[in-house]
C-alpha positions as CSV (number, residue, x, y, z in Angstrom):
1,X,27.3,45.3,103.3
2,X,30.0,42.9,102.0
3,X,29.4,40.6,99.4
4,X,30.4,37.3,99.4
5,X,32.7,35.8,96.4
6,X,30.3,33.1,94.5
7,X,31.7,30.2,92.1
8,X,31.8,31.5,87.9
9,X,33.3,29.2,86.2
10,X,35.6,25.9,85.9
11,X,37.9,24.9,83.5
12,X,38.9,21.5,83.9
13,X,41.8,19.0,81.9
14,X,41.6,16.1,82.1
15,X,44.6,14.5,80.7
16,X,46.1,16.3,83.0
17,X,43.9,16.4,86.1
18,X,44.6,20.3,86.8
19,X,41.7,22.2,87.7
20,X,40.6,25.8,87.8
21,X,37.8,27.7,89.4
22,X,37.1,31.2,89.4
23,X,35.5,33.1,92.4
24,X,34.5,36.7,92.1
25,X,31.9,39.7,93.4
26,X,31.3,40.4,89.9
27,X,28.2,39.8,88.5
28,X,29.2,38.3,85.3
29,X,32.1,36.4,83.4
30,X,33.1,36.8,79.7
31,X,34.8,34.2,78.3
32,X,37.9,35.0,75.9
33,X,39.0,31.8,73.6
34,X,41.7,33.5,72.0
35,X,40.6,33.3,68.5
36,X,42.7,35.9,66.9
37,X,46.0,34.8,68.0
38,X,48.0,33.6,65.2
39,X,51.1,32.5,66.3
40,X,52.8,35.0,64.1
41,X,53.1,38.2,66.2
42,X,56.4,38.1,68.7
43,X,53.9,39.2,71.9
44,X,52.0,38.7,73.4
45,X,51.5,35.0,71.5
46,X,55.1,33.8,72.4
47,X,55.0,31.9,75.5
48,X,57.3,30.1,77.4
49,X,60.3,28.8,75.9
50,X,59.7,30.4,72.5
51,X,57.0,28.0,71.8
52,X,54.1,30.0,69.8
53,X,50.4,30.2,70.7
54,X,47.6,29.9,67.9
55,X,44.1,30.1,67.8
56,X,41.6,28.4,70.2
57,X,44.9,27.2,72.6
58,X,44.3,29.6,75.6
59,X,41.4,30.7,77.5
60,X,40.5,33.8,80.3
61,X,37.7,34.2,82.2
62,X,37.4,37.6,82.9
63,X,34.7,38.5,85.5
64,X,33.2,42.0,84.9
65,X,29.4,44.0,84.8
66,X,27.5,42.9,82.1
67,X,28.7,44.3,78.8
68,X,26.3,46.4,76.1
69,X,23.8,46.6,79.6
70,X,23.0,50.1,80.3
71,X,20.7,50.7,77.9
72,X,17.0,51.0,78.8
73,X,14.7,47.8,77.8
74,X,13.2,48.6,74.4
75,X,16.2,51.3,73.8
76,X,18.8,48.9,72.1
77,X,20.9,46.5,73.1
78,X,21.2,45.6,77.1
79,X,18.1,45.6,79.1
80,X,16.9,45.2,82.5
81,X,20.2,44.3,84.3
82,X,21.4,47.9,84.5
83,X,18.4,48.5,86.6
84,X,18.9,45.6,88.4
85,X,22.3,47.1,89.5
86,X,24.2,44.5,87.6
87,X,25.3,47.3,85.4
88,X,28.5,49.6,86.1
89,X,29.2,53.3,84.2
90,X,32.4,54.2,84.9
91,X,32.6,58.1,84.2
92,X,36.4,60.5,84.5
93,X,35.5,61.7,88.1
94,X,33.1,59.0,89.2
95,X,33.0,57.4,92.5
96,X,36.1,54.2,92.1
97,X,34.7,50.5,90.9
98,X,36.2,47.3,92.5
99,X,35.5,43.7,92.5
100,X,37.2,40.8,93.8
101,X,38.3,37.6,92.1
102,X,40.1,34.7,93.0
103,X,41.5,32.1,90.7
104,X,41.9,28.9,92.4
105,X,44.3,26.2,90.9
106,X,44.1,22.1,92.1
107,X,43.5,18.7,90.7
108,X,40.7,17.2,89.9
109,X,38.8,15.2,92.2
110,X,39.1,11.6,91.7
């Protein structure tokens, strides 16, 4: 059957009033804050007009299957969500893995 897209995440700015959400099939969403961009490397941390990027100043929200999952309970890290199905192996061969996402841009609600 077709699943339906469900809301992840928000980001919101308020100085600015923009407004993000992030829809997906996935089951989960992994954060990335960017914390080992130093500004010094020519790509990908040069943005826009040459201006630099640096730690902490850009975010992704990256839906995907649970990472570190598959494991049985009481065999290591993971647990119970790779037999709840919430778990994805993707092996050379294997049947093909999608998801859907949609990123949604808009203001803020006043």
């Amino acid at each position: 059957g077709s699943v339906s897209l469900r809301l992840a995440g928000v980001a919101e700015h308020p100085p600015t009033r923009r407004r993000m959400e992030v829809w997906t099939t996935a089951p989960g969403v992994q954060l990335y804050t960017s914390n080992y961009i130093d500004g010094t490397d020519p790509s990908p941390s040069t943005a826009k007009g040459g201006a630099k990027y640096g730690p902490w100043q850009a975010f992704c929200m990256e839906t995907q299957s649970f990472p570190s999952s598959i494991w049985p309970e009481g065999k290591g890290r993971g647990g119970p969500d790779f037999w709840k199905g919430r778990c994805h192996v993707l092996r050379p061969g294997g049947k093909d893995y999608a998801h859907d996402v949609e990123y949604v841009f808009g203001s803020m609600s006043a």
